[in-house]
N, C-alpha and C positions, 0 to 999 in steps of 0.2 A: 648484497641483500639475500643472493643464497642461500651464501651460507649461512645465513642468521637463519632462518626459514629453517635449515636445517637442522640448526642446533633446538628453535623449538619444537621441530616436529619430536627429537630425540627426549625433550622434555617431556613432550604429551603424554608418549608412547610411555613412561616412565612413571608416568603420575596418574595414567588410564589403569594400568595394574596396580595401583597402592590403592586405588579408589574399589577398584573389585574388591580386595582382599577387605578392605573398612569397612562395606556396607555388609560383607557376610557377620563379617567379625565383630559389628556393633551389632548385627542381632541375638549373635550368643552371649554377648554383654548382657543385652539387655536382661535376658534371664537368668543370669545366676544370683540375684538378689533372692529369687522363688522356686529356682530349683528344688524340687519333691518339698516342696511348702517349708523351705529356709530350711532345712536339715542343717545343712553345716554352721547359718544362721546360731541355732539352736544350742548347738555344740560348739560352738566358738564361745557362746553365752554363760554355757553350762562350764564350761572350765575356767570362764573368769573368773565369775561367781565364787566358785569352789578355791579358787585358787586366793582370793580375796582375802575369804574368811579363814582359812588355812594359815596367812599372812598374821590377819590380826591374834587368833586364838593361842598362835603355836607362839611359847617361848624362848626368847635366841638371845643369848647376854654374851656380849654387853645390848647389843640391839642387832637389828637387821643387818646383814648384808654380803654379799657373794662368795665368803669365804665360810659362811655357815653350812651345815649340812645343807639346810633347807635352801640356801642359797646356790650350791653348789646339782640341788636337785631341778630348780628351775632352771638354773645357765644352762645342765645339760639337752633340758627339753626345748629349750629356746634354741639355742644353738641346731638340736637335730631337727627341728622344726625349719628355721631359715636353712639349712641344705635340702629340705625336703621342697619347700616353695620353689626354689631355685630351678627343682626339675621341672618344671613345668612349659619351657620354651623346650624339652626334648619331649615332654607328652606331646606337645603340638603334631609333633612327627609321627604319630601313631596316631591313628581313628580309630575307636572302637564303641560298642554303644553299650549299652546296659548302666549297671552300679556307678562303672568308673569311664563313663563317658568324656567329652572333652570338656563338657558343660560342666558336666557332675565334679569334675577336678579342678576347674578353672572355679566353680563357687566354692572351693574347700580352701584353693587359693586365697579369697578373697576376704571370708572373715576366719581361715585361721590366722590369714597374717593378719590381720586386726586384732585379734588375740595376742599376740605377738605385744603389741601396746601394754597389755597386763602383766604376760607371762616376763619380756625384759625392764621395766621399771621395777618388780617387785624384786626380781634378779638384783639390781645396781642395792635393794634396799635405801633407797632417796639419797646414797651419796653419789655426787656427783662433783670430777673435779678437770684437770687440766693436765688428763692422762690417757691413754690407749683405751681406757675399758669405757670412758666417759664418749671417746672415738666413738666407738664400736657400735654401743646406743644412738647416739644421736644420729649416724649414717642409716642406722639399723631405721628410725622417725622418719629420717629422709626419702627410704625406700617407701614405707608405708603410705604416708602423704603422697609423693608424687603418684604412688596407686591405685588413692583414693582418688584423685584428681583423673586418673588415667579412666577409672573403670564407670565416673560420672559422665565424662564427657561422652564414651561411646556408647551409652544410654542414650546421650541425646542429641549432639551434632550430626550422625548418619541420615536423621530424619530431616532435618535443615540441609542440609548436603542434596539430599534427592529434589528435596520443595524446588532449593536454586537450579538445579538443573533443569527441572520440568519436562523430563521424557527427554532431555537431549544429552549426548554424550561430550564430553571434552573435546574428541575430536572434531563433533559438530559445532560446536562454542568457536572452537578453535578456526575453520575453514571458513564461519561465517566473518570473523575479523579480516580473515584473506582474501575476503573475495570484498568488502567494503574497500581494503588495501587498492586490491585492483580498480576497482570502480573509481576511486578516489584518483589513481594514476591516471586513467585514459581520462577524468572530467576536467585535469587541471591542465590540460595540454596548453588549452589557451591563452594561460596568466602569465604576466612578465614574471621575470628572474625574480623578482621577492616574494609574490604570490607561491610560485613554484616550489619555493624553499621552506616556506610554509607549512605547505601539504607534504615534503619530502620528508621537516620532520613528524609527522602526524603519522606518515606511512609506518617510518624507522620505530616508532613505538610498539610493545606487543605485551601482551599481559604480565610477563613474567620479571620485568623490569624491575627492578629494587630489589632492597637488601632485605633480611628474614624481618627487621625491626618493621619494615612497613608493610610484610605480607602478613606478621601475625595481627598488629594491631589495623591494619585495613586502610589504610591513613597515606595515602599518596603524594609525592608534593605534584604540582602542575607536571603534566606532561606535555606533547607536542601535542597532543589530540586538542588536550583541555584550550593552548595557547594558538593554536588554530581557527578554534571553535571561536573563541572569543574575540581572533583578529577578525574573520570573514562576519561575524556578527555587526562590529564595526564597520564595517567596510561599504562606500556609495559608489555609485554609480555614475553620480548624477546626470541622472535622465535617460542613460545607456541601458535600454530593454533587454538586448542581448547578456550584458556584462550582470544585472541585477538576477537574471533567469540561473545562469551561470553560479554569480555568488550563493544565491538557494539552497541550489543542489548539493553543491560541497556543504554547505551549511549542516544540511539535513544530514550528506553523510558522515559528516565531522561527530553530529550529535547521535546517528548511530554506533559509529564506532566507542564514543565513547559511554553508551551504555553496553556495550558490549564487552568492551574492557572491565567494568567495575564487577558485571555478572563473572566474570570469569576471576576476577580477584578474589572476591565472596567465594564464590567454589574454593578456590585454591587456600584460603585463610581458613575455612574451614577445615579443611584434610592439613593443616600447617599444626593447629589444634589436636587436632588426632593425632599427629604424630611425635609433637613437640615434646610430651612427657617420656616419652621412649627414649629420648636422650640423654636426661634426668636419670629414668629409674636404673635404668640397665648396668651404666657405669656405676653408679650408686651402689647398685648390687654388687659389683667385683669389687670395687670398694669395699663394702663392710663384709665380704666374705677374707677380703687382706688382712681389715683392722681386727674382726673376730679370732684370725690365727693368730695374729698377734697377742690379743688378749688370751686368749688357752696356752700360749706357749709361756708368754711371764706367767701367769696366775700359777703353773707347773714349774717352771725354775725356780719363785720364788716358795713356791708351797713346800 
């Protein structure tokens, strides 16, 4: 049981820094939707637009598509564009404030690659088939999306993250299940071998238990706590004053721990959320930064 103890303290210790770094990093989320009053907003807007009507007015025969000049003028800007987004896990690295703040770069991130949506659809020119450049786009969607999904939720899971906590730290969440553990240990001293085995498994249980499927979705099956809870609930005395006092107590703290547990799940599926599209985008990104060379090196062989 140590060691277990020590493996989650390793987890806390692990998950108390990912939780620091969310709550800063959701509040600069939160602003760059209104950064200098949607600036880049504005300008991701203004170049669709432009870029729209450019599409329709200008004429390209036989029709549209990535091998026309004009074709060949958006791939280049889309393309400089997605290595340019890319830098932005090396701005992190550098603070600086004014124009090109962290803020001010991370909202230029945010709808020039939405822009991105305009600027490579009108690129492909609507063909689209069961090739590298069809790759390329669709990976290129993939990034985007998972983005938007990234740059929603740290908007607004940090706030529910703090609520569940209530002024308390993980470590604290954490220590208070340890010391319910303990308590639970020295009250069941008295019960024969089934009882005991009971509460041993309720002890053996700790927040972190299950696979990602049921820390994202929140969704537990029974654990030792829950089947505890539920035995000593059952469970008489009959007419044994001592043994009834007894069963109580575990009771109560069977039903402690097991809100204790769920609070600490809630924390943990939250920050599971916050981090789960990082998995998504990132790989995603090297991704369509592969299928992209790919697509520039045929469109240049065969051109």
């Amino acid at each position: 049981m140590a060691t277990r103890r020590a493996d989650v303290g390793t987890d806390l210790a692990e998950t108390d820094e990912v939780e620091r770094s969310t709550v800063s990093t959701g509040a600069r989320h939160e602003g760059v939707w209104r950064y200098r009053g949607s600036y880049w907003g504005k300008m991701a807007l203004g170049i669709s637009v432009t870029l729209i009507i450019a599409y329709v007015l200008i004429d390209v025969e036989p029709r549209h598509n990535g091998g026309s000049w004009l074709g060949y003028t958006l791939g280049t800007a889309g393309g400089g564009l997605i290595l340019w987004l890319t830098m932005l896990g090396v701005r992190k690295r550098a603070m600086t404030p004014g124009r090109w703040s962290l803020k001010g770069w991370t909202s230029a991130h945010v709808y020039l690659g939405l822009s991105l949506v305009v600027i490579g659809t009108l690129h492909t020119g609507f063909q689209l088939g069961w090739n590298v450049h069809t790759l390329a786009w669709v990976l290129m969607m993939i990034v985007i999306v998972t983005g938007i999904f990234g740059i929603t939720v740290y908007g607004i899971l940090p706030r529910q993250l703090s609520s569940n906590r209530d002024e308390t730290t993980e470590a604290q969440m954490l220590e208070t299940v340890t010391d319910i553990d303990r308590q639970l240990f020295d009250t069941a001293q008295p019960l024969d071998a089934d009882g005991a085995a009971v509460i041993q498994e309720a002890i053996d249980e700790t927040p972190f238990d299950g696979g990602i499927g049921q820390r994202l979705s929140g969704k537990y099956r029974g654990g030792g706590t829950a089947r505890g809870l539920a035995d000593f609930r059952a469970r008489s005395s009959h007419g044994d004053r001592s043994l009834d006092e007894l069963y109580d107590r575990l009771e109560a703290l069977l039903a402690r721990k097991q809100a204790a547990l769920s609070r600490i799940r809630r924390h943990l599926r939250i920050k599971a959320l916050l981090q789960i599209w990082l998995y998504i985008h990132v790989p995603m990104t090297f991704a369509l930064l592969a299928a992209l060379s790919a697509h520039i090196v045929s469109v240049f062989f065969y051109w």
